[in-house]
mmCIF file of the N, C-alpha and C atoms, coordinates in Angstrom:
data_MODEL
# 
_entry.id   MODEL 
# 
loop_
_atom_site.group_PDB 
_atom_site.id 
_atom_site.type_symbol 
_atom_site.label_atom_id 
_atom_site.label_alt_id 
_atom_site.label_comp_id 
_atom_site.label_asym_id 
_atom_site.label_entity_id 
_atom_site.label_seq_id 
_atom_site.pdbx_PDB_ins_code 
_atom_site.Cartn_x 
_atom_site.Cartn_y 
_atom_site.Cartn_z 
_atom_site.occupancy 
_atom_site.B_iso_or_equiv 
_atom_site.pdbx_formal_charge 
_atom_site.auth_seq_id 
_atom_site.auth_comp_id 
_atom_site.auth_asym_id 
_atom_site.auth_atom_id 
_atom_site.pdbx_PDB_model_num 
ATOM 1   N N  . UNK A 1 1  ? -35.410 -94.829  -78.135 1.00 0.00 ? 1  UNK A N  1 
ATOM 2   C CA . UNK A 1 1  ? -36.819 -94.981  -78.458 1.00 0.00 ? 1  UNK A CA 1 
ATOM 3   C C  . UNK A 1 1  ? -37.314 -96.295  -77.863 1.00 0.00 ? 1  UNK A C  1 
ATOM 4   N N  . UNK A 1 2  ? -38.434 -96.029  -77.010 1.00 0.00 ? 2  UNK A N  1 
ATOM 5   C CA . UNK A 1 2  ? -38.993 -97.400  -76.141 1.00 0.00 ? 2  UNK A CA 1 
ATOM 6   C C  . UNK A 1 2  ? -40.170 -97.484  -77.213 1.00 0.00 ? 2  UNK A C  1 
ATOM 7   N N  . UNK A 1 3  ? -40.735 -98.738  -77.391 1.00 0.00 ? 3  UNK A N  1 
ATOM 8   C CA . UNK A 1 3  ? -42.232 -98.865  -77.812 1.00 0.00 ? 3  UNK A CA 1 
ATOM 9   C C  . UNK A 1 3  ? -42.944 -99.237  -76.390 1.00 0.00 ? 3  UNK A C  1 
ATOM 10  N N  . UNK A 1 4  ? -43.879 -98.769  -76.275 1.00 0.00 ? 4  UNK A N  1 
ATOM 11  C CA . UNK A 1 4  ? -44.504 -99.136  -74.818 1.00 0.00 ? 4  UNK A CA 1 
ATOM 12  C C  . UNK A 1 4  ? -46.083 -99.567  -75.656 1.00 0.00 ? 4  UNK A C  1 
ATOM 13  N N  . UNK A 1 5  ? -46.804 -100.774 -74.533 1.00 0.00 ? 5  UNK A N  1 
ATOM 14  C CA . UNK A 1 5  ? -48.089 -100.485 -75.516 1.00 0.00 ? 5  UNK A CA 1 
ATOM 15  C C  . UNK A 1 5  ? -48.912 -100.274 -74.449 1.00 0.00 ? 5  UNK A C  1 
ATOM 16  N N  . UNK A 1 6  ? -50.416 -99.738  -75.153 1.00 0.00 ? 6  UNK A N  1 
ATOM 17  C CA . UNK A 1 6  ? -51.387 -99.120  -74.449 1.00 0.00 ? 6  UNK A CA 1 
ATOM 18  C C  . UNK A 1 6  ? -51.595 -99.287  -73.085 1.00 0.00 ? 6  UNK A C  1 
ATOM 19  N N  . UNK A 1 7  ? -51.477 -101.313 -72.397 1.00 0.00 ? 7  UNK A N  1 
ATOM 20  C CA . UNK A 1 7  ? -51.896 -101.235 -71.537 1.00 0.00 ? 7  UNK A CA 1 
ATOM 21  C C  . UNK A 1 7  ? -50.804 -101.196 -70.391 1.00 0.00 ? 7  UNK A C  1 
ATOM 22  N N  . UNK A 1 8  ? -49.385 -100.754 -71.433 1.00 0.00 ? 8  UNK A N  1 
ATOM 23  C CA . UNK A 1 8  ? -48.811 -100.315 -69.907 1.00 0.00 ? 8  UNK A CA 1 
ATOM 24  C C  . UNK A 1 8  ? -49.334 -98.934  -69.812 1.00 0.00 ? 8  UNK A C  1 
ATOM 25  N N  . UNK A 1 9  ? -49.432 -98.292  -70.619 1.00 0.00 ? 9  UNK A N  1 
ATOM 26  C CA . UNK A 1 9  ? -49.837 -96.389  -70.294 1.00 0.00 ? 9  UNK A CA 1 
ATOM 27  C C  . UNK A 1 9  ? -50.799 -96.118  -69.731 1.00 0.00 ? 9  UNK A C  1 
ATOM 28  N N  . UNK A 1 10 ? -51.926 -97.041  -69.564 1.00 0.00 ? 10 UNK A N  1 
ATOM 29  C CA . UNK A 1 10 ? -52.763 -97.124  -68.813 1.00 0.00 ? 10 UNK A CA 1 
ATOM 30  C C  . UNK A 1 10 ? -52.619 -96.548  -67.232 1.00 0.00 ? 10 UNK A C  1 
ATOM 31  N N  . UNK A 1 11 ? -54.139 -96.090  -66.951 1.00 0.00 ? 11 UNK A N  1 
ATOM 32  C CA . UNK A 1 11 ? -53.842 -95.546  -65.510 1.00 0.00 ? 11 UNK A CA 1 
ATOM 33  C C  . UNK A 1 11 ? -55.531 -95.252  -65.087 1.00 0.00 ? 11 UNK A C  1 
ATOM 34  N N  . UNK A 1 12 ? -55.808 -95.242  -63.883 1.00 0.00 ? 12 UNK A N  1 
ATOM 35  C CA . UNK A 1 12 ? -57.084 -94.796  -63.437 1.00 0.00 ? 12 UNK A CA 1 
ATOM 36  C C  . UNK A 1 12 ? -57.547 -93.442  -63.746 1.00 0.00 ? 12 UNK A C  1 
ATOM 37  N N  . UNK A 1 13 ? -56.804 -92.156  -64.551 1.00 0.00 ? 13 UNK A N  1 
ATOM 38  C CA . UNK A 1 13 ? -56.988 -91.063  -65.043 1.00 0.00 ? 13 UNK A CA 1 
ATOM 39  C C  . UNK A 1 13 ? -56.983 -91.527  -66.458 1.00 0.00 ? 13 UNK A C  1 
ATOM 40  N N  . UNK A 1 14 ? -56.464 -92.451  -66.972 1.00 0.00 ? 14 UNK A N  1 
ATOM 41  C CA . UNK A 1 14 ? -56.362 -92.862  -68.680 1.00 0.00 ? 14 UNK A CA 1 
ATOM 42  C C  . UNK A 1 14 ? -56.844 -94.361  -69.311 1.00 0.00 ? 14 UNK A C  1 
ATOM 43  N N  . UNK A 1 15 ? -57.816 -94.519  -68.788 1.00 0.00 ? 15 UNK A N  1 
ATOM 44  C CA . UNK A 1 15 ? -58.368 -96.382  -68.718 1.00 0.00 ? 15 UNK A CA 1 
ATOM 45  C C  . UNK A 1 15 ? -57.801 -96.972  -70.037 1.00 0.00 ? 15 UNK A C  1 
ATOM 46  N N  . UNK A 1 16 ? -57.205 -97.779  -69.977 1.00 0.00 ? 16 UNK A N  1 
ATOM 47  C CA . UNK A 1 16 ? -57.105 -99.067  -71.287 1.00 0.00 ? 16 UNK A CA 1 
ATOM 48  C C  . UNK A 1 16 ? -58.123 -98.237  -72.587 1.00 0.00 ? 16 UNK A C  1 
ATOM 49  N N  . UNK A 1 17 ? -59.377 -98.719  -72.174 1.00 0.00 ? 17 UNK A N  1 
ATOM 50  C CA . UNK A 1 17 ? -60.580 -98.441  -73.066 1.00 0.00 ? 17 UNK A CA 1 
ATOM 51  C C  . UNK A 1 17 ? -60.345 -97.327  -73.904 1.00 0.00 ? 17 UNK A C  1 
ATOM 52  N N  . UNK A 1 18 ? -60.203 -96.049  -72.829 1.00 0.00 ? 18 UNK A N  1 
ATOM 53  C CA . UNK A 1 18 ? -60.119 -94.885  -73.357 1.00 0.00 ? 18 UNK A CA 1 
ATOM 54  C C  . UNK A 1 18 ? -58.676 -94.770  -74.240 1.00 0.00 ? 18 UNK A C  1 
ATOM 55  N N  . UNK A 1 19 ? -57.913 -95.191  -74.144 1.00 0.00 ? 19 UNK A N  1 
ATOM 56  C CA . UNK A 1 19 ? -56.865 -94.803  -75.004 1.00 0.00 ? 19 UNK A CA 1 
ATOM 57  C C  . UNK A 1 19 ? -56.671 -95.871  -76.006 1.00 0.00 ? 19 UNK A C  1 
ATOM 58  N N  . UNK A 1 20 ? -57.351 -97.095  -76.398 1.00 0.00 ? 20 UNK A N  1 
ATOM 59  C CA . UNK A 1 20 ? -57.613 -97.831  -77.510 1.00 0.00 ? 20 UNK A CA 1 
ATOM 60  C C  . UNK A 1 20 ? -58.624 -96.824  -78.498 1.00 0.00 ? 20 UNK A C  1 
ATOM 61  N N  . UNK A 1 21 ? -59.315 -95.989  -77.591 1.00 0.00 ? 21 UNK A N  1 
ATOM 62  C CA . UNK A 1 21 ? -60.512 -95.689  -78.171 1.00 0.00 ? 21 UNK A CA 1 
ATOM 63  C C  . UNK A 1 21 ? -59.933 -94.406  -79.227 1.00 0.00 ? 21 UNK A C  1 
ATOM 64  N N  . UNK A 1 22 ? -58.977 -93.618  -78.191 1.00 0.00 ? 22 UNK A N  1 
ATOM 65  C CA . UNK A 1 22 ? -58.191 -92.632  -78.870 1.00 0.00 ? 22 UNK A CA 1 
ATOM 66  C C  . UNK A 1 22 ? -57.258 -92.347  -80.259 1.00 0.00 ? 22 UNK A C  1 
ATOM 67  N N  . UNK A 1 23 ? -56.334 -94.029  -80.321 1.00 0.00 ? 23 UNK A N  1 
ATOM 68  C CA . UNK A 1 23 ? -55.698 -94.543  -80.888 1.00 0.00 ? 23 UNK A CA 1 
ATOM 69  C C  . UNK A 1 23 ? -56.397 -95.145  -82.211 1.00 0.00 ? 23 UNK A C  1 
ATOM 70  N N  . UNK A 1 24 ? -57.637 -95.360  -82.004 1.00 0.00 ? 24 UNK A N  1 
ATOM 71  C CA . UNK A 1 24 ? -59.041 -95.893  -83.544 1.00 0.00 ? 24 UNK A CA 1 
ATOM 72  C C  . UNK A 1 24 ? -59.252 -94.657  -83.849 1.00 0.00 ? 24 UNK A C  1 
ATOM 73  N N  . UNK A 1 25 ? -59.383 -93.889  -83.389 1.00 0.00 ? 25 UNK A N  1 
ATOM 74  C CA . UNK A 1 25 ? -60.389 -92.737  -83.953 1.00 0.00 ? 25 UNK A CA 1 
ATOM 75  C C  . UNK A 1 25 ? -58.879 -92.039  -84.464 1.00 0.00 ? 25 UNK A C  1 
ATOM 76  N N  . UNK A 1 26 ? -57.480 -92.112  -83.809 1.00 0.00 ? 26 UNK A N  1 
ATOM 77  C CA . UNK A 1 26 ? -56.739 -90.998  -84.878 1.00 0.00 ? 26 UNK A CA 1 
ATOM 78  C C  . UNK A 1 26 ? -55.846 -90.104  -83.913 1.00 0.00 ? 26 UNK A C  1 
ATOM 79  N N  . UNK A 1 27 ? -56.736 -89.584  -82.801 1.00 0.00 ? 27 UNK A N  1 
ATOM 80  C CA . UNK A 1 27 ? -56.488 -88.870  -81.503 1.00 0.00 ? 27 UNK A CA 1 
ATOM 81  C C  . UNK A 1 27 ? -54.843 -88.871  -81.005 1.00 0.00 ? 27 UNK A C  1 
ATOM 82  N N  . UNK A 1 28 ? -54.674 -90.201  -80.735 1.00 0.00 ? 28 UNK A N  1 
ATOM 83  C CA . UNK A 1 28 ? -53.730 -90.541  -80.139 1.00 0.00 ? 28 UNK A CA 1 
ATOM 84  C C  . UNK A 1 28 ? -52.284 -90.582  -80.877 1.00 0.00 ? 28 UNK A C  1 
ATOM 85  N N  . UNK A 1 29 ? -51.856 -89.509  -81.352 1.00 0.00 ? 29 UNK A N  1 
ATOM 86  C CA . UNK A 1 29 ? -50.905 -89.563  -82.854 1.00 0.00 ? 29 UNK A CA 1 
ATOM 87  C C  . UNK A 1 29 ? -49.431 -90.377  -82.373 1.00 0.00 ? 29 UNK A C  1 
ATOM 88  N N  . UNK A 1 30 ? -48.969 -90.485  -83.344 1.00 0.00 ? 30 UNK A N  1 
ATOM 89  C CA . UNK A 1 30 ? -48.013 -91.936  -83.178 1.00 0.00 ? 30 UNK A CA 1 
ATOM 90  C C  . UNK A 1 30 ? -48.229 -93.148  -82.831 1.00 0.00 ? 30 UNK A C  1 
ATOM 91  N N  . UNK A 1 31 ? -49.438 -93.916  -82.163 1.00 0.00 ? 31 UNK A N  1 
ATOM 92  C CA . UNK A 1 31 ? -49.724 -94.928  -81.804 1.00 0.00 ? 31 UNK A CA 1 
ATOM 93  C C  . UNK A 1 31 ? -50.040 -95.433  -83.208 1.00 0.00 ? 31 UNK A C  1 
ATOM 94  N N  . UNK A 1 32 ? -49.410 -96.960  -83.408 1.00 0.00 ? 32 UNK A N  1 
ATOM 95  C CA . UNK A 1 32 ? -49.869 -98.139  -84.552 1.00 0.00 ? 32 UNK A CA 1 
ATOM 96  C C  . UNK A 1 32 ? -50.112 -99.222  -83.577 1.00 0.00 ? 32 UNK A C  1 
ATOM 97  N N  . UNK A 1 33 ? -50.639 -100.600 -84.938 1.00 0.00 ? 33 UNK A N  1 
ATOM 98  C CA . UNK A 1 33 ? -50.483 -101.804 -83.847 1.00 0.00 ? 33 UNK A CA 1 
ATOM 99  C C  . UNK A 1 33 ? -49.601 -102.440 -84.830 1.00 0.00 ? 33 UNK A C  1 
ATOM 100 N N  . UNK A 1 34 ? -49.032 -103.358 -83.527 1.00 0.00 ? 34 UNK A N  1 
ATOM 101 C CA . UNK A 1 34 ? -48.326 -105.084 -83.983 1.00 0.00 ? 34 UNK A CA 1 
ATOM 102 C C  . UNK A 1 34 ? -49.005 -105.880 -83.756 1.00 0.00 ? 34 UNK A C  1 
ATOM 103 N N  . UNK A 1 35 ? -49.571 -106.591 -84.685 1.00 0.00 ? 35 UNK A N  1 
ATOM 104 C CA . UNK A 1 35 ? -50.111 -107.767 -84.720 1.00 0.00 ? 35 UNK A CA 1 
ATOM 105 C C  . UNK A 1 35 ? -51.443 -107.304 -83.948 1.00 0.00 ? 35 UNK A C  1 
ATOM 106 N N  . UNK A 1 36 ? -52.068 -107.831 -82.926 1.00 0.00 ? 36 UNK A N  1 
ATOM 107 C CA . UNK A 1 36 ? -53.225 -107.745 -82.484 1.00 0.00 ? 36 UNK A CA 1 
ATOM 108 C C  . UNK A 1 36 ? -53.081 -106.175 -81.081 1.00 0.00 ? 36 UNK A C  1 
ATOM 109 N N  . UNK A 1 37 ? -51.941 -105.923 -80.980 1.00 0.00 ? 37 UNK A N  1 
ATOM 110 C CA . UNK A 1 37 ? -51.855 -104.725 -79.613 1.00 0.00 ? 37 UNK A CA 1 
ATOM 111 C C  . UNK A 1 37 ? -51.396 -103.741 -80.084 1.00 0.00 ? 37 UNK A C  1 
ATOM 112 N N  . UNK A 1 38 ? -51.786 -102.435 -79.693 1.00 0.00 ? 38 UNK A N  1 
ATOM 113 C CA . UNK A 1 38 ? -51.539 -100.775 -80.433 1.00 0.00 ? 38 UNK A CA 1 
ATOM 114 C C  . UNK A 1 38 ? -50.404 -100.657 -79.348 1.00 0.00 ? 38 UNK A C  1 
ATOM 115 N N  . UNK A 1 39 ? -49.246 -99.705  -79.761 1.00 0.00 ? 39 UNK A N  1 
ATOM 116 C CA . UNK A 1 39 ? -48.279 -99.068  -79.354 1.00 0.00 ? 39 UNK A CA 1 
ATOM 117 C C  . UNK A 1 39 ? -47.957 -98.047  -79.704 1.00 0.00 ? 39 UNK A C  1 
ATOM 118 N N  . UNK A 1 40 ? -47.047 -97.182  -78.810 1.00 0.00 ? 40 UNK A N  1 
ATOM 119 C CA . UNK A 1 40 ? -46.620 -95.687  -78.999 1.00 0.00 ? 40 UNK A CA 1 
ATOM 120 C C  . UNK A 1 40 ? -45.332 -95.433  -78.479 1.00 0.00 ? 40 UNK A C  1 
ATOM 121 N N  . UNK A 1 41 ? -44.125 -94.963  -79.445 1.00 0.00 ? 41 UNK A N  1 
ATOM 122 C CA . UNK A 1 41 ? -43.306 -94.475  -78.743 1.00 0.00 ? 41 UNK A CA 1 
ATOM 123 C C  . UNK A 1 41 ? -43.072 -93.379  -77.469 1.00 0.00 ? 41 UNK A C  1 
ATOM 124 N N  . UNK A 1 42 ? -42.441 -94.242  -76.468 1.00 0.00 ? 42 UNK A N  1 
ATOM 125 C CA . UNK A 1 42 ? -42.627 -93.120  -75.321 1.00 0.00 ? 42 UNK A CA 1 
ATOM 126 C C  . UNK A 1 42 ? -42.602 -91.847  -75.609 1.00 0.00 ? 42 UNK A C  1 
ATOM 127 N N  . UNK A 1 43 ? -41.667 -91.229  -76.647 1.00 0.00 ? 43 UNK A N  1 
ATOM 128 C CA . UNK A 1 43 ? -41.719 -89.663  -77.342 1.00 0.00 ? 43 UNK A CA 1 
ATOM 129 C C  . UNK A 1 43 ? -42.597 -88.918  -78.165 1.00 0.00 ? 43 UNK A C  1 
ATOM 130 N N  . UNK A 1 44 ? -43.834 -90.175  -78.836 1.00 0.00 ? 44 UNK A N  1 
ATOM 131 C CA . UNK A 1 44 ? -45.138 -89.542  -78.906 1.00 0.00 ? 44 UNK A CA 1 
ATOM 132 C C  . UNK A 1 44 ? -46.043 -89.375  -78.223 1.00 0.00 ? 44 UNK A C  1 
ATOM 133 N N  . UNK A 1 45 ? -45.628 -90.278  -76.993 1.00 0.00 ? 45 UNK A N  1 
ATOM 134 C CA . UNK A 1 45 ? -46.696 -90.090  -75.893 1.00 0.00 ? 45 UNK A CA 1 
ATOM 135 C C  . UNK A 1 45 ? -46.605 -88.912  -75.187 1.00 0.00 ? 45 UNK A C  1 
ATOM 136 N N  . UNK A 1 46 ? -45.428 -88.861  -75.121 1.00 0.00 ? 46 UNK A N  1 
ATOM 137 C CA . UNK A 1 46 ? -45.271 -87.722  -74.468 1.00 0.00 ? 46 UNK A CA 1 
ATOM 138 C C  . UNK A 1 46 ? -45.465 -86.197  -74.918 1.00 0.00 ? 46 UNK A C  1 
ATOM 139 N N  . UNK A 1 47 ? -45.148 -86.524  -76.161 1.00 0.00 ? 47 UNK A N  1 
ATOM 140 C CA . UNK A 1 47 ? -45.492 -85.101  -77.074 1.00 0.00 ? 47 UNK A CA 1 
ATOM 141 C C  . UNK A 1 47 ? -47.290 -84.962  -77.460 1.00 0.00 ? 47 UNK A C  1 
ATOM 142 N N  . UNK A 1 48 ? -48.002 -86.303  -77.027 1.00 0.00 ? 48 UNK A N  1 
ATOM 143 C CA . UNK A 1 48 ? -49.573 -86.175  -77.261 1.00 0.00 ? 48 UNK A CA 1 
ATOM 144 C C  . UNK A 1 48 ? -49.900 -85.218  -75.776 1.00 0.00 ? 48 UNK A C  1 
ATOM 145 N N  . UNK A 1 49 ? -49.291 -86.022  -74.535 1.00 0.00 ? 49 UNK A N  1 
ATOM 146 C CA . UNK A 1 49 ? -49.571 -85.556  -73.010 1.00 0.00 ? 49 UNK A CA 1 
ATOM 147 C C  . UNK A 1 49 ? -49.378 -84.044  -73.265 1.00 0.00 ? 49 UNK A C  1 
ATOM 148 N N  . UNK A 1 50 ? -48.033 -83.776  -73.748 1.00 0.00 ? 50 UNK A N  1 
ATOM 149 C CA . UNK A 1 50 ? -47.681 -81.944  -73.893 1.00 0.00 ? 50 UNK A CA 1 
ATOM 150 C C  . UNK A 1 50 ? -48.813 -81.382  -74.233 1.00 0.00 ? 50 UNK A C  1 
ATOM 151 N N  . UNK A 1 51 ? -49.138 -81.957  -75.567 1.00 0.00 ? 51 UNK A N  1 
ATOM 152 C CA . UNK A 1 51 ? -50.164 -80.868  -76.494 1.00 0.00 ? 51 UNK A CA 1 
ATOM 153 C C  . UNK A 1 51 ? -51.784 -81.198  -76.096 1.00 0.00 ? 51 UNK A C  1 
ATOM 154 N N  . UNK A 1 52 ? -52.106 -82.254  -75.085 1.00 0.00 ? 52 UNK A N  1 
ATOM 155 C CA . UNK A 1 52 ? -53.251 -81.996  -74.730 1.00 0.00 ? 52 UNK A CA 1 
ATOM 156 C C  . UNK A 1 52 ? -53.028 -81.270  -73.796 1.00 0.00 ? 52 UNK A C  1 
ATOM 157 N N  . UNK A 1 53 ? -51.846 -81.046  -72.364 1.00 0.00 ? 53 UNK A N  1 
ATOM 158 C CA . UNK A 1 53 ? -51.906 -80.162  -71.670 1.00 0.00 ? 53 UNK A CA 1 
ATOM 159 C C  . UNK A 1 53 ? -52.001 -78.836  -72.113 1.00 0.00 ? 53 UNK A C  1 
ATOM 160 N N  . UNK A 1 54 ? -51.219 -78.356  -73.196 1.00 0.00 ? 54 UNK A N  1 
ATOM 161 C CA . UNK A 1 54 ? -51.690 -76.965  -73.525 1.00 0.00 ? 54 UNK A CA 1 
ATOM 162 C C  . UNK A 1 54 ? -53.372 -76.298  -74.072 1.00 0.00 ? 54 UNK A C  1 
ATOM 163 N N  . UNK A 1 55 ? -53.614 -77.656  -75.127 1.00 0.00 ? 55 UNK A N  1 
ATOM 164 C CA . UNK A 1 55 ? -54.798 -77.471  -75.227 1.00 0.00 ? 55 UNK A CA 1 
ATOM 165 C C  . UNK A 1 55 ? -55.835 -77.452  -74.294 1.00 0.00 ? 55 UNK A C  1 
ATOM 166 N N  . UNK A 1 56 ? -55.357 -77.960  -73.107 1.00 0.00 ? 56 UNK A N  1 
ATOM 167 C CA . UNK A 1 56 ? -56.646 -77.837  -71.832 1.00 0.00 ? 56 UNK A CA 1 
ATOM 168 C C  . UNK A 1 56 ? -56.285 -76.825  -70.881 1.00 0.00 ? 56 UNK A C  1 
ATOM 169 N N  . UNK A 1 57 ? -55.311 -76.087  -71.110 1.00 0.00 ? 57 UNK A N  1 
ATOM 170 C CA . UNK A 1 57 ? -54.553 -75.480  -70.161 1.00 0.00 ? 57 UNK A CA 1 
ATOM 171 C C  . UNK A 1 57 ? -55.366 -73.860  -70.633 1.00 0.00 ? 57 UNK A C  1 
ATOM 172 N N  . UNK A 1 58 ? -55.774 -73.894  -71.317 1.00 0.00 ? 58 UNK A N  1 
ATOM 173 C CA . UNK A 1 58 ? -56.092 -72.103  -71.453 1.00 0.00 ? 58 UNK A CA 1 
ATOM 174 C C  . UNK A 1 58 ? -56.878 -71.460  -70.087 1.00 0.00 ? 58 UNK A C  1 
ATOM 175 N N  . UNK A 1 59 ? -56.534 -70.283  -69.913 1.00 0.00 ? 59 UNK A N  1 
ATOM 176 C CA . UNK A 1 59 ? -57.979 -69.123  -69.420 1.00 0.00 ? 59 UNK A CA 1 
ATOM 177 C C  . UNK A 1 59 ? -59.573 -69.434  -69.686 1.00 0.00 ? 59 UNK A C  1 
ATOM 178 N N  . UNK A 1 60 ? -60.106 -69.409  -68.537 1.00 0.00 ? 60 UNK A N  1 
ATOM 179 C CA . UNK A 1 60 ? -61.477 -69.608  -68.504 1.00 0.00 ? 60 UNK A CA 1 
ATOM 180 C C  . UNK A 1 60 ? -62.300 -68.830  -69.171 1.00 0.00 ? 60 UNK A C  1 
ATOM 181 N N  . UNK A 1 61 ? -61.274 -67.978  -69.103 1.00 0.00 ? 61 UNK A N  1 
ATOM 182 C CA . UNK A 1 61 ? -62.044 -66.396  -69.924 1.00 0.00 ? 61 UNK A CA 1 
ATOM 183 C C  . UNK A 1 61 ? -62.778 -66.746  -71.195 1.00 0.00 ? 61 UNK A C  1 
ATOM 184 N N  . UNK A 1 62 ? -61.536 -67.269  -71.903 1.00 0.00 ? 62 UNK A N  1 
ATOM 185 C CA . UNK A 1 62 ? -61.143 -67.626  -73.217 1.00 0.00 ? 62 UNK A CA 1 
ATOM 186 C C  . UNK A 1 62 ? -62.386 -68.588  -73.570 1.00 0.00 ? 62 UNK A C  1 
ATOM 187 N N  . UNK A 1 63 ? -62.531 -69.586  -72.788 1.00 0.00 ? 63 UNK A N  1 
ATOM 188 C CA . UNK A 1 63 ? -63.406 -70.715  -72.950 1.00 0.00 ? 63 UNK A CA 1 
ATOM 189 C C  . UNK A 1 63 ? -64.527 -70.494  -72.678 1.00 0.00 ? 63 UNK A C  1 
ATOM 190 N N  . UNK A 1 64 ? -64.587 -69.789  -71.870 1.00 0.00 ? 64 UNK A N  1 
ATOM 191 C CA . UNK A 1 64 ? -66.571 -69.858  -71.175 1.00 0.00 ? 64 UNK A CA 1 
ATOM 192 C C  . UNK A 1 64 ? -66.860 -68.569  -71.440 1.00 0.00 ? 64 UNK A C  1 
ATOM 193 N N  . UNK A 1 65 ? -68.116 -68.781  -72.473 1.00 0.00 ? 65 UNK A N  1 
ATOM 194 C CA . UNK A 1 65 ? -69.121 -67.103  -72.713 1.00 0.00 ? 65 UNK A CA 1 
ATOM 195 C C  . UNK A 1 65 ? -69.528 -66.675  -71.321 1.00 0.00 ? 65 UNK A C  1 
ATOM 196 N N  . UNK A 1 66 ? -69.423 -65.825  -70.967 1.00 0.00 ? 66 UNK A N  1 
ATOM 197 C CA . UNK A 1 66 ? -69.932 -64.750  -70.182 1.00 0.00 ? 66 UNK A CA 1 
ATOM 198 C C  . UNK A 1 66 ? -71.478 -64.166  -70.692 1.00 0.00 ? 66 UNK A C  1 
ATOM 199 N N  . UNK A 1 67 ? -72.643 -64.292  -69.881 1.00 0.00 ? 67 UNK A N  1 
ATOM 200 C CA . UNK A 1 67 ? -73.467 -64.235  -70.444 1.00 0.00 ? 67 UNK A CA 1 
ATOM 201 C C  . UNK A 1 67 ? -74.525 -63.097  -69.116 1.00 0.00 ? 67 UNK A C  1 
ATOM 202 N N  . UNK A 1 68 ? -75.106 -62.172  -69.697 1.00 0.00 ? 68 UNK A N  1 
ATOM 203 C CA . UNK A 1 68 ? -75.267 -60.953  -68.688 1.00 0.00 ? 68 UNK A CA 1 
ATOM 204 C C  . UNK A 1 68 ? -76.753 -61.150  -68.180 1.00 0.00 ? 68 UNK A C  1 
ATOM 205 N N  . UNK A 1 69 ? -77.360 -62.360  -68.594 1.00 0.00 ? 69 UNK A N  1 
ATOM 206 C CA . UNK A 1 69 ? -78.830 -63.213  -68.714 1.00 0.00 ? 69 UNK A CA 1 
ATOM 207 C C  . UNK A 1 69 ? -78.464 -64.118  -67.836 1.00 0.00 ? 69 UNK A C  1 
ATOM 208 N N  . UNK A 1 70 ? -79.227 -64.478  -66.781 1.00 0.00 ? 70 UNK A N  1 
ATOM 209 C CA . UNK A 1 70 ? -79.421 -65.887  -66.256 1.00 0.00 ? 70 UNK A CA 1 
ATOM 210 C C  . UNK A 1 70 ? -80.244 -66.619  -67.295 1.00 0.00 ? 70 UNK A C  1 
ATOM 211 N N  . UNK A 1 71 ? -80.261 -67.964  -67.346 1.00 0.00 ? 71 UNK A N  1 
ATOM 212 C CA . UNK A 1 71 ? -80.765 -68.509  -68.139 1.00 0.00 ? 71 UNK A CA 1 
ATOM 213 C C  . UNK A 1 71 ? -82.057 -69.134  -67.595 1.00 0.00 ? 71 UNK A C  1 
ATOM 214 N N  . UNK A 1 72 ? -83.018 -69.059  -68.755 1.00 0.00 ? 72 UNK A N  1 
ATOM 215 C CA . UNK A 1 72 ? -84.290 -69.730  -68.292 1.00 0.00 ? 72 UNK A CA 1 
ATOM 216 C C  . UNK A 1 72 ? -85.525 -68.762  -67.218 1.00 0.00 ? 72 UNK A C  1 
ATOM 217 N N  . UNK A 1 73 ? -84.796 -67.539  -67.645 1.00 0.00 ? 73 UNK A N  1 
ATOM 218 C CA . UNK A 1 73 ? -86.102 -66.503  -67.378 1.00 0.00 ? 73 UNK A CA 1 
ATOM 219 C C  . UNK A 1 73 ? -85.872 -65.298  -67.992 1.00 0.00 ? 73 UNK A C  1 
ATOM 220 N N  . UNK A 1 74 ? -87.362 -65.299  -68.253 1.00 0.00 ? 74 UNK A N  1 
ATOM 221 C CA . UNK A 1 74 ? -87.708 -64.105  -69.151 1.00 0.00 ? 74 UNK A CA 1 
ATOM 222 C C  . UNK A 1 74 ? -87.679 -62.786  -68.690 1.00 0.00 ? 74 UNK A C  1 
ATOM 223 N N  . UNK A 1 75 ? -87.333 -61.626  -69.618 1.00 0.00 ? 75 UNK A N  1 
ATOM 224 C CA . UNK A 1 75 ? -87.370 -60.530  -68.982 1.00 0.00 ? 75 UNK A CA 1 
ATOM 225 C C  . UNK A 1 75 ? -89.125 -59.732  -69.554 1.00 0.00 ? 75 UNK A C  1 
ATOM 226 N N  . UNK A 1 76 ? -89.353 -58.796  -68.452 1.00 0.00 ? 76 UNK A N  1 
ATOM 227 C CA . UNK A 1 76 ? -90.743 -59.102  -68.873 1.00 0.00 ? 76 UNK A CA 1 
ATOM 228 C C  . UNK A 1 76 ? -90.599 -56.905  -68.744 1.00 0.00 ? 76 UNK A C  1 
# 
């Protein structure tokens, strides 16, 4: 078990900001702080990365209504 903290996990796809921001609100599960800097075991990080990949990973199908209307005109 490594403790790593936020701003090594950091990355131009995962800014500092954004994953302090993650880690306040709850998001970021397993992350605490020491003293003044939040940390996460590399094995929750990794198990957060898993389960947002699945959660973003679905069928478009699934996600986006299909809608048989263009929007923003009337049928007359």
């Amino acid at each position: 078990m490594n403790l790593l903290t936020l701003k090594e996990l950091s990355s131009p796809a995962t800014p500092l900001s954004t994953l302090t921001k993650w880690a306040r609100e709850g998001k970021l599960t397993g992350a605490f702080k020491i003293g003044k800097k939040w940390v996460i075991t590399d094995e929750d990080f990794e198990s957060f990365i898993k389960k947002e990949r699945e959660a973003n990973n679905s069928p478009l199908s699934t996600n986006v209504q299909q809608s048989s209307k263009k929007v923003g005109q009337d049928e007359f």
